[in-house]
N, CA, C and O of each residue as an XYZ file, in Angstrom:
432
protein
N      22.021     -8.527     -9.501
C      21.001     -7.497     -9.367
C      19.903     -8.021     -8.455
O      19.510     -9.185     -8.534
N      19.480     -7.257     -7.704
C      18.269     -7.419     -7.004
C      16.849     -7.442     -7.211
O      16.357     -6.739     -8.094
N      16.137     -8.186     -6.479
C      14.726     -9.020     -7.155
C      14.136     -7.404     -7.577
O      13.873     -7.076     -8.734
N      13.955     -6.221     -6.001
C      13.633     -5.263     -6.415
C      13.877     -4.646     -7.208
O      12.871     -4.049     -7.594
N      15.255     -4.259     -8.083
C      15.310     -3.808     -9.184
C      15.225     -4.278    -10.824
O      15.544     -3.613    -11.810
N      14.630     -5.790    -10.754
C      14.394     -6.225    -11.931
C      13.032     -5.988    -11.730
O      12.578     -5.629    -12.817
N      12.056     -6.012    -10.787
C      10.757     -5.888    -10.931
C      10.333     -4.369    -10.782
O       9.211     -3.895    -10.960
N      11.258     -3.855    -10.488
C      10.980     -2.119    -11.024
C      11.507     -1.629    -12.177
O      11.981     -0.494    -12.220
N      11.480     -2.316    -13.066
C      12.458     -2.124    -14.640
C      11.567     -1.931    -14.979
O      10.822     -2.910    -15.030
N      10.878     -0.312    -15.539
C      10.271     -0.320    -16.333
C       9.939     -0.781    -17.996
O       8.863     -0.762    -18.594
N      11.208     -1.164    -18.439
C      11.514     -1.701    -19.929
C      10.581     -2.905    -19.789
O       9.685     -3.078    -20.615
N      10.797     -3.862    -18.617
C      10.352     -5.394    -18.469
C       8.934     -5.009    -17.998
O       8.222     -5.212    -18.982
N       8.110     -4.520    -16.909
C       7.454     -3.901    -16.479
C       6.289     -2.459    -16.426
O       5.792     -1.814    -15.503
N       6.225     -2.415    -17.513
C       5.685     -0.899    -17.783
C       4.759     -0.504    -16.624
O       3.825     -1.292    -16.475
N       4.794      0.493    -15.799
C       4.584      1.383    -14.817
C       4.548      0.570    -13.840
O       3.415      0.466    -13.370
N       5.490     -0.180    -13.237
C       6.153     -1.125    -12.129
C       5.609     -0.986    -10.596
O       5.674     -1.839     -9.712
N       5.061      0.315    -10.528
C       4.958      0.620     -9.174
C       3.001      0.915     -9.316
O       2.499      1.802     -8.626
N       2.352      0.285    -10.017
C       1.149      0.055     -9.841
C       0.661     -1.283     -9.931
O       1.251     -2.143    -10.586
N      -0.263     -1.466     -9.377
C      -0.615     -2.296     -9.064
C      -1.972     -2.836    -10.296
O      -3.147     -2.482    -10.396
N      -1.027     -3.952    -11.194
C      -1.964     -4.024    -12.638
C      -2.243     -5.556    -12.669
O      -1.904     -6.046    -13.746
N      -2.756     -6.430    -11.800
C      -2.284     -8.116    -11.814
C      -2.828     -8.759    -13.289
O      -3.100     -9.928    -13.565
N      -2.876     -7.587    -14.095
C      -3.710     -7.914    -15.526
C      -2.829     -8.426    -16.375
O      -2.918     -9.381    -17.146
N      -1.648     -7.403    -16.061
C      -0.314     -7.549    -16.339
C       0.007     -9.378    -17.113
O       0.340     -9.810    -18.217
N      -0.333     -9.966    -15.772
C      -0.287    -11.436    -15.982
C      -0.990    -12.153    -16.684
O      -0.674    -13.253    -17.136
N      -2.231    -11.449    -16.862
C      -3.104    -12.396    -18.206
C      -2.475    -12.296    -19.490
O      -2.698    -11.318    -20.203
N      -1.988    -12.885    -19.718
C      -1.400    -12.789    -21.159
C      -1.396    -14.677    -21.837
O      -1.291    -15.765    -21.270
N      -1.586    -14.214    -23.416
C      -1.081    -15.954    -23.728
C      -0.055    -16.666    -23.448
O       0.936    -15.985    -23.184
N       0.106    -17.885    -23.399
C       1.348    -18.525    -22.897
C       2.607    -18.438    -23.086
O       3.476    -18.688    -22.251
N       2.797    -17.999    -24.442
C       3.716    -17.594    -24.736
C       4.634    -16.166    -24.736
O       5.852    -15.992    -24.741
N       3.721    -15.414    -24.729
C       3.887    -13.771    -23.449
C       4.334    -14.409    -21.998
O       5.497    -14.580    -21.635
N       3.674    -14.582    -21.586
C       3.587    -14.795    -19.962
C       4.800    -15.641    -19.974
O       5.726    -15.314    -19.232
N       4.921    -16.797    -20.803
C       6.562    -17.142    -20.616
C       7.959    -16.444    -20.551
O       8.911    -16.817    -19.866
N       7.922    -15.577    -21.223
C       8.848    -14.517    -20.986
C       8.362    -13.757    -20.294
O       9.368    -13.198    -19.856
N       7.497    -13.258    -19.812
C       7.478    -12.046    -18.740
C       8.203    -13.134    -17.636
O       9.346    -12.905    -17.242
N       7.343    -14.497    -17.109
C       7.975    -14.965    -16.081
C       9.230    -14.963    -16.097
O       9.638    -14.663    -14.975
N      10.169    -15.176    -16.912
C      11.279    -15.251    -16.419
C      12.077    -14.043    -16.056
O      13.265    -13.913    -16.354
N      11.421    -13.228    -15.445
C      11.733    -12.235    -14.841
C      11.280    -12.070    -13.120
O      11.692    -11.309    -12.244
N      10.541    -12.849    -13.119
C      10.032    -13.138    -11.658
C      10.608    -13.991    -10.877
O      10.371    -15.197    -10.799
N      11.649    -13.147    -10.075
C      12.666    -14.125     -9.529
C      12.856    -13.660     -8.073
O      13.870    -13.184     -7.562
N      11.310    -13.975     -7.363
C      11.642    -13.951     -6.268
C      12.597    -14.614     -5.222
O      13.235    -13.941     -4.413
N      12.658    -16.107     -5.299
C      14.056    -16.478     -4.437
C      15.354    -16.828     -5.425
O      16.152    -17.764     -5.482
N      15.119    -15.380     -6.303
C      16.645    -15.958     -7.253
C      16.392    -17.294     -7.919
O      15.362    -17.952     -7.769
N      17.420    -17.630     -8.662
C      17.079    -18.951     -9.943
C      18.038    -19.075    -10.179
O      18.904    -18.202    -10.240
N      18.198    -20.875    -10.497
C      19.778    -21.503    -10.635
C      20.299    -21.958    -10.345
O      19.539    -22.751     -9.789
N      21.696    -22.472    -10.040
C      21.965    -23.561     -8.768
C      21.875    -22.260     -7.519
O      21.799    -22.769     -6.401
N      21.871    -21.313     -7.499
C      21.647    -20.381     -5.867
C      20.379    -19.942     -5.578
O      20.260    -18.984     -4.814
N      19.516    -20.412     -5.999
C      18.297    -20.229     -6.077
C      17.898    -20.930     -4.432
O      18.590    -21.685     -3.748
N      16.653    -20.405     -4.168
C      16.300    -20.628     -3.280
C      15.450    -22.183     -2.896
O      14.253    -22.362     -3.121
N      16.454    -23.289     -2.229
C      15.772    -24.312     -2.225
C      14.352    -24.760     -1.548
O      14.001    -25.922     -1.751
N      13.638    -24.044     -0.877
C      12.485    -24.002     -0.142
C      11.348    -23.192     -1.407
O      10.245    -22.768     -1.059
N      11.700    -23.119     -2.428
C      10.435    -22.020     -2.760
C       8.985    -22.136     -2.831
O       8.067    -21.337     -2.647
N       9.075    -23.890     -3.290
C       7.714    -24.462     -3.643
C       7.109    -24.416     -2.210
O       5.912    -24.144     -2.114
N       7.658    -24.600     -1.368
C       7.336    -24.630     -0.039
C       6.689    -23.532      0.321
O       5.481    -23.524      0.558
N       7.653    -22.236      0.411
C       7.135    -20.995      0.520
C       6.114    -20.616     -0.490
O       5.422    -19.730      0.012
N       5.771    -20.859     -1.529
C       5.027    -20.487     -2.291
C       3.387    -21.278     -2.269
O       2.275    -20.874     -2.609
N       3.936    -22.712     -1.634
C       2.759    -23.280     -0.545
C       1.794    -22.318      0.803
O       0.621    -22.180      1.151
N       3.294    -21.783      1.251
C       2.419    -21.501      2.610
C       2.316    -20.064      2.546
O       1.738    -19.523      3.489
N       3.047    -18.889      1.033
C       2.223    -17.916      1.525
C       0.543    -17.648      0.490
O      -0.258    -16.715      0.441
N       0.617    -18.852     -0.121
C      -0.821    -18.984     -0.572
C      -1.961    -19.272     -0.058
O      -3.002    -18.785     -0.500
N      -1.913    -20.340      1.235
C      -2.362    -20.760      2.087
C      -2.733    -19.713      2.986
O      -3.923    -19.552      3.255
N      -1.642    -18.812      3.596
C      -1.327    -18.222      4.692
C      -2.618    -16.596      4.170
O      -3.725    -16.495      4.699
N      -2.165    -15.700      3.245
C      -3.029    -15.397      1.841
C      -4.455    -15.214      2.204
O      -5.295    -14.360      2.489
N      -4.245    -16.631      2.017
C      -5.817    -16.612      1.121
C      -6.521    -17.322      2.557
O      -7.662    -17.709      2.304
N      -6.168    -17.545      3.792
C      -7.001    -17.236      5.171
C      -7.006    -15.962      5.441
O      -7.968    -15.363      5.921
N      -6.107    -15.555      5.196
C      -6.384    -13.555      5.862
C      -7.701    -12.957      5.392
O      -8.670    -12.401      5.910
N      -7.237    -13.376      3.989
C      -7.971    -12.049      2.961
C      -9.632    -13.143      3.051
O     -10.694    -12.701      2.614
N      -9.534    -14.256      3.557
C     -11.374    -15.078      3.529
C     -11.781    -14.718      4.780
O     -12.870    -14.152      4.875
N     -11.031    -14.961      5.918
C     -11.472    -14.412      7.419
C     -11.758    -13.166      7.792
O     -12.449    -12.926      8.782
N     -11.256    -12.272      7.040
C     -10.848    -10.949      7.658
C     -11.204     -9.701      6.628
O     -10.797     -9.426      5.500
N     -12.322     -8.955      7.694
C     -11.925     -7.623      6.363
C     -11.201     -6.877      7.177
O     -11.533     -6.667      8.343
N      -9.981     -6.338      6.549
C      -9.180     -5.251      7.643
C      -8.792     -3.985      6.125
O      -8.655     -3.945      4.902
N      -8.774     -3.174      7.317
C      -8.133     -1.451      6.250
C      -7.025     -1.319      6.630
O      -6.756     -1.895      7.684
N      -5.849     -0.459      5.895
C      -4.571      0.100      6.314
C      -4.595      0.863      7.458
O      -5.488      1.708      7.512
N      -3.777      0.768      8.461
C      -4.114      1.515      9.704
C      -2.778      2.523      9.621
O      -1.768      1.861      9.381
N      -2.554      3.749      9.737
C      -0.990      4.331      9.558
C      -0.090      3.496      9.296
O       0.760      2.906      9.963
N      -0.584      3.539      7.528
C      -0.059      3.292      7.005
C      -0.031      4.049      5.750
O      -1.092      4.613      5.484
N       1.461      4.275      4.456
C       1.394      4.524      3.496
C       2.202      4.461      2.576
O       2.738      3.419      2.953
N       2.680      4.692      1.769
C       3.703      4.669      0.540
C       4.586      4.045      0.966
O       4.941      2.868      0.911
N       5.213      5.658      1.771
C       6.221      5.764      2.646
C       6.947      4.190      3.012
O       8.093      3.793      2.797
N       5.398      3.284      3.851
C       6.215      2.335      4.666
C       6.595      1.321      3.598
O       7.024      0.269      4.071
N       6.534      1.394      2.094
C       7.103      0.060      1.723
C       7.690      0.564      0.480
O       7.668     -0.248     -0.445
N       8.229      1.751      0.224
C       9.242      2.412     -0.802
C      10.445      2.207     -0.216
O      10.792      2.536      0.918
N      11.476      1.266     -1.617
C      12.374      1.417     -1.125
C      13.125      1.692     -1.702
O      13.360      1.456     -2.887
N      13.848      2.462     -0.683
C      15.226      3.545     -1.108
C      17.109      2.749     -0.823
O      18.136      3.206     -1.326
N      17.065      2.162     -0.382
C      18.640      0.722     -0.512
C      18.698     -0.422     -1.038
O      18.008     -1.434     -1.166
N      19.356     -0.155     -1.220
C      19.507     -2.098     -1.565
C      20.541     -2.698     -0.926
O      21.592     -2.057     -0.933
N      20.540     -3.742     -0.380
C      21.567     -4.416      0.175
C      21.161     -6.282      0.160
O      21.014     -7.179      0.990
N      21.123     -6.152     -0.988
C      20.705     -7.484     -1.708
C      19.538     -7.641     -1.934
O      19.186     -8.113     -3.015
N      18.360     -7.175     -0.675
C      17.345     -7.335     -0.851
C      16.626     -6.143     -0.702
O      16.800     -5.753      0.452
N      15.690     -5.159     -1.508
C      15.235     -4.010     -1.292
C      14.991     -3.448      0.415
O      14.692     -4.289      1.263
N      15.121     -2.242      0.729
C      14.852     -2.140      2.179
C      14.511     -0.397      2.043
O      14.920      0.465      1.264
N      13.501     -0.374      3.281
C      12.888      1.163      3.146
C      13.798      1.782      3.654
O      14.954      1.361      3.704
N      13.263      3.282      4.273
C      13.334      3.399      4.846
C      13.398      3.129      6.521
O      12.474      2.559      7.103
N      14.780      3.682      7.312
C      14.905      2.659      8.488
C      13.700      3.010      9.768
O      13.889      4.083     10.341
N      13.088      2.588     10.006
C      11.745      2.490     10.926
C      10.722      2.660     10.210
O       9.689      2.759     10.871
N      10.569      2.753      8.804
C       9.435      2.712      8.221
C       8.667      1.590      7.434
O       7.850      1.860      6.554
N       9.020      0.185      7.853
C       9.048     -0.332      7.191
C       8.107     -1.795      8.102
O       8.436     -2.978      8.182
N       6.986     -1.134      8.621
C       5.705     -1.738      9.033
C       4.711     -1.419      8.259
O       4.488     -0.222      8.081
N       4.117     -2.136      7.799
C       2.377     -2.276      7.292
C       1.337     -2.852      8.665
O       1.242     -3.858      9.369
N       0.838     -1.850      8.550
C      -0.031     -2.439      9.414
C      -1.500     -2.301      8.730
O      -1.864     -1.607      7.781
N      -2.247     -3.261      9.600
C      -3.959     -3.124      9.370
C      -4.522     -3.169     10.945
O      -3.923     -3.250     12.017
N      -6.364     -3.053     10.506
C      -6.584     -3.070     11.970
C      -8.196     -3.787     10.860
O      -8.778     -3.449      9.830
N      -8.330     -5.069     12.054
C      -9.175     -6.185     11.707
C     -10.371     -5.388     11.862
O     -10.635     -5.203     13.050
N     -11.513     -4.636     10.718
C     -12.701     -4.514     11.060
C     -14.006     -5.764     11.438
O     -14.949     -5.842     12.225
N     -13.490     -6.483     10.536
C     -14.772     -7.585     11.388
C     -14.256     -9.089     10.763
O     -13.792     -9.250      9.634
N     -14.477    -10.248     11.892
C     -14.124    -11.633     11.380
C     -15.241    -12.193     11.323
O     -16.210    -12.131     12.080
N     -15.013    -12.903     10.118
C     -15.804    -14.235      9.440
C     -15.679    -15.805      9.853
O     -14.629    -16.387      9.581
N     -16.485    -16.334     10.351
C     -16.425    -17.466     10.961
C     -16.588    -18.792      9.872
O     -16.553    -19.947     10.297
């Protein structure tokens, strides 16, 4: 099964497609089982051997955008990041599937 459809399970997830990061405050022992549902590069021996890595640099990567930069959605909406296939890995619609922003002002 695909990452997208375990993290749109509403059973595991209650209302999956909002945005609740509260979700995650929970005691340790909650949050231990919710995590093991968070399986972004897969888990196991096929699991993804780079993750700590990736999980290095899109924290890094992150958290310069969102300190440098205030930017708004520029045509953009739902649309571009609903997805309707799966083919291992969730996928939108075909040409819809840019987010964009447009940089209102940088922080030095």
């Amino acid at each position: 099964m695909s990452t997208y459809f375990i993290l749109r399970d509403p059973t595991i997830f209650p209302e999956p497609t909002k945005f609740l990061p509260e979700r995650w405050l929970l005691e340790p022992g909650e949050l231990q089982q919710l995590e093991r549902y968070l399986v972004p590069g897969s888990k196991g021996t096929l699991g993804c051997p780079g993750q700590s890595m990736n999980w290095s640099w899109m924290h890094h990567t992150i958290g310069n955008l969102v300190r440098r930069f205030d930017m708004v959605l520029h045509e953009t909406t739902e649309r571009n990041v609903q997805m309707v296939r799966d083919n291992f890995i969730g996928q939108t619609e075909p040409g819809t599937h840019n987010v964009q922003v447009k940089v209102m002002e940088e922080y030095f």
